[in-house]
C-alpha positions in Angstrom: -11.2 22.5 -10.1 -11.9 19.1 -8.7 -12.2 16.6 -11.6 -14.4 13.1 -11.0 -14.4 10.0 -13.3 -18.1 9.1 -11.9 -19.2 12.1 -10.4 -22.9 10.6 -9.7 -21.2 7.4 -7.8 -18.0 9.2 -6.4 -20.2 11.9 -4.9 -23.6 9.9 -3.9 -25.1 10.8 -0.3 -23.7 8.8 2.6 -27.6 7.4 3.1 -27.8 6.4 -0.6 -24.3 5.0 -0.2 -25.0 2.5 2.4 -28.2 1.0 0.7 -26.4 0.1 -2.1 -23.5 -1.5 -0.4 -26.6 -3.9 2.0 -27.7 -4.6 -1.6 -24.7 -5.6 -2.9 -23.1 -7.0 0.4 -26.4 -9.6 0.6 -25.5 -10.4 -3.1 -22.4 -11.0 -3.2 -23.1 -13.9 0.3 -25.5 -15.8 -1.6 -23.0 -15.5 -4.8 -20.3 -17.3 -2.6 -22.4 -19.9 -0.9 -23.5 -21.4 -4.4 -20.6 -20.8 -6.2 -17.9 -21.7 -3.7 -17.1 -25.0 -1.7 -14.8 -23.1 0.3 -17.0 -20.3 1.5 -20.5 -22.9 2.1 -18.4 -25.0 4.1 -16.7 -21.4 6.0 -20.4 -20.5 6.2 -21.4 -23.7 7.6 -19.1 -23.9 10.1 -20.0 -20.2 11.1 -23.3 -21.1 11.6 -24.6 -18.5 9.3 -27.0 -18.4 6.1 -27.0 -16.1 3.4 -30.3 -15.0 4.6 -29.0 -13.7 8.2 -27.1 -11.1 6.1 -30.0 -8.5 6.5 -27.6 -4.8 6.7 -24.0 -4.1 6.8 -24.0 -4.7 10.3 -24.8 -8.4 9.9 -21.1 -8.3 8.2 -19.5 -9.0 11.3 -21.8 -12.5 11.7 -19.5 -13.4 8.7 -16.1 -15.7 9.3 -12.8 -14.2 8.2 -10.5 -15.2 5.0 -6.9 -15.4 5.5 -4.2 -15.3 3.3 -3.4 -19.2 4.4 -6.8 -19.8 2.9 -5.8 -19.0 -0.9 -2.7 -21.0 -0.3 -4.4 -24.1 1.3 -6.7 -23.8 -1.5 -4.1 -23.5 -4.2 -4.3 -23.1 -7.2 -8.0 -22.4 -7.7 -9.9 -24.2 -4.8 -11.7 -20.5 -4.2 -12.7 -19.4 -7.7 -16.0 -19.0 -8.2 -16.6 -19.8 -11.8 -14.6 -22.0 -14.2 -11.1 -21.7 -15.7 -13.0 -21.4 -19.0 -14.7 -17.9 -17.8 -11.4 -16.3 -17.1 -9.0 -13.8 -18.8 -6.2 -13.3 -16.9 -4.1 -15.2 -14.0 -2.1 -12.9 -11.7 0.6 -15.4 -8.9 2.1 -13.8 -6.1 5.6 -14.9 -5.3 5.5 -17.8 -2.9 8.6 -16.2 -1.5 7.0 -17.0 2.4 5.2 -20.1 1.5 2.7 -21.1 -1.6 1.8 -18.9 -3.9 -1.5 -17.0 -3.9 -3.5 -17.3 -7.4 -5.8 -14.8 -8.2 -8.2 -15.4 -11.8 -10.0 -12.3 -13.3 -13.4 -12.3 -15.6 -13.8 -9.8 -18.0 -16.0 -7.7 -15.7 -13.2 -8.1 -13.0 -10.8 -6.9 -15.3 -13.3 -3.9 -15.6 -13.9 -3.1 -12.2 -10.7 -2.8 -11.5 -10.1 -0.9 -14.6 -13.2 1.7 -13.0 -11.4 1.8 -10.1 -7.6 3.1 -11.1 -10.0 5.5 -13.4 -11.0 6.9 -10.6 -7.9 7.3 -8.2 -6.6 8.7 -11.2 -8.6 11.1 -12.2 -9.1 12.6 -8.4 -5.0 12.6 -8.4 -5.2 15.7 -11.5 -4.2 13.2 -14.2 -5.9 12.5 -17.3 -5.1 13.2 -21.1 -2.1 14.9 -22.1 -0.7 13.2 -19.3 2.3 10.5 -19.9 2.2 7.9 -16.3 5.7 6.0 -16.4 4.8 2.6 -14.9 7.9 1.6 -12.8 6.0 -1.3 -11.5 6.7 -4.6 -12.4 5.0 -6.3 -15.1 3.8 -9.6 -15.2 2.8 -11.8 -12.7 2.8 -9.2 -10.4 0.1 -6.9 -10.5 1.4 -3.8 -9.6 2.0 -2.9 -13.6 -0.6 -4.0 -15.5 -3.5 -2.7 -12.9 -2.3 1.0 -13.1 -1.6 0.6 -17.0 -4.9 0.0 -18.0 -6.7 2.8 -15.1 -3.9 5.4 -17.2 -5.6 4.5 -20.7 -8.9 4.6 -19.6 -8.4 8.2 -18.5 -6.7 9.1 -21.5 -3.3 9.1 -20.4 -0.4 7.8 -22.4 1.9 4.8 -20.7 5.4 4.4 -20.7 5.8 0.8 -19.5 9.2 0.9 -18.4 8.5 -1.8 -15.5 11.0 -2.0 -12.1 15.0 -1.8 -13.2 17.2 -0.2 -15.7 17.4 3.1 -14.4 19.6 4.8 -16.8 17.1 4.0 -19.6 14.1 5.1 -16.7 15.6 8.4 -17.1 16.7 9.1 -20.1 13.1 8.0 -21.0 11.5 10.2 -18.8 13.5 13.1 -20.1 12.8 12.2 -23.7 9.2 11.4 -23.6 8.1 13.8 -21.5 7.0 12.3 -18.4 4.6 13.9 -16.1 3.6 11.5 -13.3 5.6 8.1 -12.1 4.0 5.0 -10.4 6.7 2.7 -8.3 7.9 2.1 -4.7 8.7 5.0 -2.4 11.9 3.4 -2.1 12.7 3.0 -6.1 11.7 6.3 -6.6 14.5 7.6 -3.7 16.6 5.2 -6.1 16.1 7.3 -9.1 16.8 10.3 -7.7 19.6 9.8 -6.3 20.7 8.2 -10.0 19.3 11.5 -11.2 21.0 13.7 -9.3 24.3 11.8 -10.1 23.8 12.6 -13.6 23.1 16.2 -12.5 19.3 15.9 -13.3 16.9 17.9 -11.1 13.6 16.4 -11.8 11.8 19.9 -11.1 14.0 21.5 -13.4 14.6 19.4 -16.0 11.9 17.4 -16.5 7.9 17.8 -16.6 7.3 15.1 -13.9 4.9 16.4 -11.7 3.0 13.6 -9.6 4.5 10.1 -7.9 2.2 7.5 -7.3 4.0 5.9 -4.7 3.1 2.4 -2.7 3.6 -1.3 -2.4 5.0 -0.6 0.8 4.9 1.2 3.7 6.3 4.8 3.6 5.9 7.8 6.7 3.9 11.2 6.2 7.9 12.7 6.9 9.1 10.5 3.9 6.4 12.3 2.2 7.7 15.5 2.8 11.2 14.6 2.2 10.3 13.3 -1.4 8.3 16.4 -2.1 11.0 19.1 -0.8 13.6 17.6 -3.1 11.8 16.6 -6.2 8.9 19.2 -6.7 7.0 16.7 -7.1 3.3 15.5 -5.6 3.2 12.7 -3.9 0.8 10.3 -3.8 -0.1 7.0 -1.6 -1.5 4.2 -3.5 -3.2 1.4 -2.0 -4.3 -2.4 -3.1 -3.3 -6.2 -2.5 -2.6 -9.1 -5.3 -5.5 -10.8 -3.2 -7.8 -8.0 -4.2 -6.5 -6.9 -7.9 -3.1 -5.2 -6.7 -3.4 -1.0 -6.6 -6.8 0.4 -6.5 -6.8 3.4 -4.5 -4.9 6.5 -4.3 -5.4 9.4 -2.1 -7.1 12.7 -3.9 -5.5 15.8 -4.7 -6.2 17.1 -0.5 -3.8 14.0 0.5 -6.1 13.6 3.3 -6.9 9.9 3.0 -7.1 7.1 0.4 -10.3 6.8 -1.5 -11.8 3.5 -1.1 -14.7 3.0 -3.4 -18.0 1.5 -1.1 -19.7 0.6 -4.2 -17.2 -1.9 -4.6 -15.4 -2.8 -1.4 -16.5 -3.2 2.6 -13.5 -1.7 4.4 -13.7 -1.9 8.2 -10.9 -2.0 10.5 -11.0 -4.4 13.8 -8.7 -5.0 17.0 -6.6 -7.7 15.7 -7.0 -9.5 19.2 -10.8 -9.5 19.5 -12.1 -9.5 16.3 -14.1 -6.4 17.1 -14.4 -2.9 15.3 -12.3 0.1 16.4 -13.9 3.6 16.2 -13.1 6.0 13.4 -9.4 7.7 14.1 -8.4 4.8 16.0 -5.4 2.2 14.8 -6.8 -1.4 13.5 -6.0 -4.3 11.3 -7.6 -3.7 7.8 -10.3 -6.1 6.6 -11.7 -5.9 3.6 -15.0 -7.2 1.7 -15.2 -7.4 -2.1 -19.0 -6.6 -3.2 -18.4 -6.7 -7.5 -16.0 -9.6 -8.2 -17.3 -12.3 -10.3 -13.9 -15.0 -10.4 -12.3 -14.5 -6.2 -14.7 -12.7 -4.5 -13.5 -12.2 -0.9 -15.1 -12.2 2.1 -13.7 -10.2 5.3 -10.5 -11.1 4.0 -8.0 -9.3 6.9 -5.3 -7.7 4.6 -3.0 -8.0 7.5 -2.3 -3.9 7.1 -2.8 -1.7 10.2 -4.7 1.6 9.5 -7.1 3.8 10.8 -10.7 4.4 8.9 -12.3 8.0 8.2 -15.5 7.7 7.5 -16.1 11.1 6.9 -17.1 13.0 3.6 -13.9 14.4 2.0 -13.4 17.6 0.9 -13.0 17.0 -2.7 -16.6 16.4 -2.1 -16.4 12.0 -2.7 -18.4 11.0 -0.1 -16.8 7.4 0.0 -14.7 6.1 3.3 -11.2 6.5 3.4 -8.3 5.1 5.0 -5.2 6.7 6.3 -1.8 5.9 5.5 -0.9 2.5 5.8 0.9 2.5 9.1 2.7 -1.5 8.3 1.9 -4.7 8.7 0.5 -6.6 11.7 3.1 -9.6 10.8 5.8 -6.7 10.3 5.6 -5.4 13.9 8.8 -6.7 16.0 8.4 -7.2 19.9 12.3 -5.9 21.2 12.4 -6.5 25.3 8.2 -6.7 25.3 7.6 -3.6 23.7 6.0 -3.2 19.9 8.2 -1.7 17.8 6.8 -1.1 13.9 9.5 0.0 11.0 7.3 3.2 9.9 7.3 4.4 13.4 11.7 4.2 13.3 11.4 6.1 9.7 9.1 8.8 10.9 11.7 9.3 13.6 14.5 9.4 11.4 12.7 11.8 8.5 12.9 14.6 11.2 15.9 14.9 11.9 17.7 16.7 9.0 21.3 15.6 9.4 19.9 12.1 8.5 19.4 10.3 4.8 16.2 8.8 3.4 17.6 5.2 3.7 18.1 2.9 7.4 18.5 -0.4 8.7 17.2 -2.1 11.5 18.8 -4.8 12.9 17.4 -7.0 15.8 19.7 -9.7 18.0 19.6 -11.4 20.9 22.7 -11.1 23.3 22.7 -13.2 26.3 18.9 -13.9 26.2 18.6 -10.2 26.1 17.1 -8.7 23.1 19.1 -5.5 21.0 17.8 -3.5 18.4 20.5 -1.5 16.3 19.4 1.1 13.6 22.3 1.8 11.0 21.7 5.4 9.0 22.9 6.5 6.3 23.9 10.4 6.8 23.6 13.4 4.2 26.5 14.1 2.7 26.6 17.7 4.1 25.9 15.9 7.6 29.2 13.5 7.5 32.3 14.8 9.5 35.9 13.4 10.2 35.4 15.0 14.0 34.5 12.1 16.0 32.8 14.5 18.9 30.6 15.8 16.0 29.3 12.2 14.9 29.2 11.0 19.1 26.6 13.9 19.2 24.5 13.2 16.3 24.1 9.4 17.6 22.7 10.6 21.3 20.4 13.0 19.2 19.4 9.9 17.0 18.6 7.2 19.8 17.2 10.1 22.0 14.5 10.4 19.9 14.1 7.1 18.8 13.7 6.2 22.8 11.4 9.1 23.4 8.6 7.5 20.8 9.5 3.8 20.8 10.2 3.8 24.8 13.1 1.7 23.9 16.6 2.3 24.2 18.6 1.3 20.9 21.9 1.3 19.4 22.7 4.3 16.7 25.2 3.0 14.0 26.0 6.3 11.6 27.4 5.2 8.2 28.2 6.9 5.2 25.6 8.0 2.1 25.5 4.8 0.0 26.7 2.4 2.3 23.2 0.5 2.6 21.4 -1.5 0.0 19.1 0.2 -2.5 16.0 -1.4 -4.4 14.4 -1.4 -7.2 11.2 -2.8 -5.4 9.4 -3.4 -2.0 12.4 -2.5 0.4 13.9 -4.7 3.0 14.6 -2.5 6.2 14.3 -4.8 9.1 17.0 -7.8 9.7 16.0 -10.1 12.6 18.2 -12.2 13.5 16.3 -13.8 16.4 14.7 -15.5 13.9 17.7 -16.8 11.4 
């Protein structure tokens, strides 16, 4: 049975759906032009009133927000109310330039709250339920956001946070826990720790459901992570700019969830500014229609994905968008042709003589550009024969070439031999750029 936090919202006609997102979208421009210097200046330069916002399709009369703009504007230049209204701070990183700060009001707090509720609900989970969150805590969002969506369903948290993996087990063995949130790539981590111990998660433990995100991970990964765990696994979707994870998909895997009522989603040719039709590839941009603190206004995530704007079958009748399929700032150009990291897993996951981990390194060699991809092999795929490991590299960079269009270099190395993470992955070294 299909299970909805807000069935009258989750399920409300498409018609019905669209007038309250005009409502709230010509709310939330006047909102911004009196509460924030930033955006009445952005407005101003546009050209355009908060009066010329008559229906969603006056949106696109609205200027883009860029990540640059939160750091130019650092630390709160953006906010729309004062320190004294706030709860919470959340600060990105800084690790590629000045930190981002994001502020939160109670409501914002809230909404987000409403949100995780939600995804979580349409993911199976609610009490009885124990959610080990294997996010990090803190300044990072990733934690706190799916912690507080997990007790508003009813669910009890084990905060365990990214790292000490040993104790991540022996927790979830002793506790009891039946669904997981961290990265796709911690959670390949943990099962290989797992499986070191001689732990099969489907065997001897109750875990059930991964909620898996913060970066990008292939439909084959999916399947990969699935056939050797039990488990289901779940994408999860959000930004620090926005309030870190929001979305998930629902239990038909078919798309995330992304709730109209509170966010505009669109998704536009990067080059022109322009919309792209349903089911074609685009750079996300997203809208915020509820926050009170750092609303955001066509604020391009940078993410490329492609928007469904059909009615789900679980019956929630809000937009969806497909797996995140990287990042526009992510995608390397090797000898003039595009070349993205999820397209080089989805390759790989294929091809069952190959591990879950890979490394993609990109040089330039006498003002000619090379890409090598060093992969890890199973263990029941290694061999001393040389002939056998000649072979499995042609079948490699043959079907790397025959998606990519690019010829590349096939380095095979041993299980374990690449780095592991506790966090966000690093699977692209270019050294073009060193």
């Amino acid at each position: 049975m299909i299970e909805y936090w807000n069935p009258q919202i989750e399920r409300l006609p498409s018609v019905e759906l669209r007038e309250l997102q005009e409502e709230k979208l010509k709310k939330i421009v006047q909102y911004v032009y009196s509460h924030s210097s930033f955006y009445r200046k952005r407005f101003d330069q546009a050209g355009v009133k908060p009066e010329d916002i008559k229906s969603l399709n006056d949106v696109r009369k609205l200027p883009f927000t860029y990540k640059q703009d939160l750091r130019d504007t650092y630390p709160t230049g953006m906010f729309c109310v004062p320190n004294e209204r706030l709860v919470r701070f959340h600060v990105s990183s800084g690790t590629t330039g000045k930190p981002t700060v994001v502020g939160y009001t109670k409501n914002d707090i809230n909404e987000w709250t409403k949100s995780l509720a939600r995804a979580l609900t349409s993911i199976g989970l609610g009490r009885g339920d124990v959610l080990q969150v294997s996010y990090g805590y803190g300044l990072f969002t990733g934690g706190l956001g799916l912690h507080y969506g997990a007790e508003e369903i009813g669910s009890t948290v084990l905060p365990t946070s990214a790292g000490n993996t040993e104790r991540q087990m022996e927790l979830m063995d002793d506790l009891g826990t039946t669904a997981i949130a961290c990265t796709p790539s911690y959670f390949l981590f943990l099962n290989e720790a797992a499986k070191k111990e001689g732990i099969d998660f489907q065997k001897d433990t109750n875990l059930r459901v991964g909620i898996l995100g913060a970066e990008p991970w292939s439909e084959e990964m999916r399947k990969r992570i699935e056939e050797s765990t039990g488990i289901k696994a779940y994408d999860v979707f959000g930004t620090s700019e926005l309030s870190g994870p929001l979305f998930t998909e629902c239990v038909y895997q078919e798309g995330i969830h992304i709730w109209a009522d509170q966010f505009l989603v669109e998704v536009i040719d990067s080059d022109t500014g322009e919309p792209v039709p349903d089911g074609e590839r685009g750079e996300l941009v997203i809208t915020t229609l509820s926050k009170e603190a750092l609303p955001l206004i066509r604020y391009k995530v940078g993410d490329t994905t492609i928007l469904n704007s059909e009615p789900c079958q679980c019956g929630r009748t809000h937009p969806r968008i497909m797996r995140i399929l990287g990042r526009v700032d992510d995608m390397l150009v090797v000898r003039g042709i595009n070349v993205f990291p999820g397209q080089v897993e989805s390759v790989l996951m294929k091809i069952p003589e190959v591990g879950e981990h890979f490394m993609i390194i990109v040089d330039r060699v006498n003002e000619m550009d090379t890409m090598t991809v060093q992969i890890e092999m199973t263990d029941a795929a290694f061999s001393d024969r040389v002939n056998d490991m000649i072979s499995l590299e042609k079948k490699v960079a043959s079907s790397l070439k025959s998606i990519l269009n690019l010829s590349v270099n096939v380095e095979l190395v041993e299980h374990g031999s690449l780095p592991r993470s506790i966090g966000k992955s690093k699977k692209v070294i270019d050294k073009r750029v060193l």
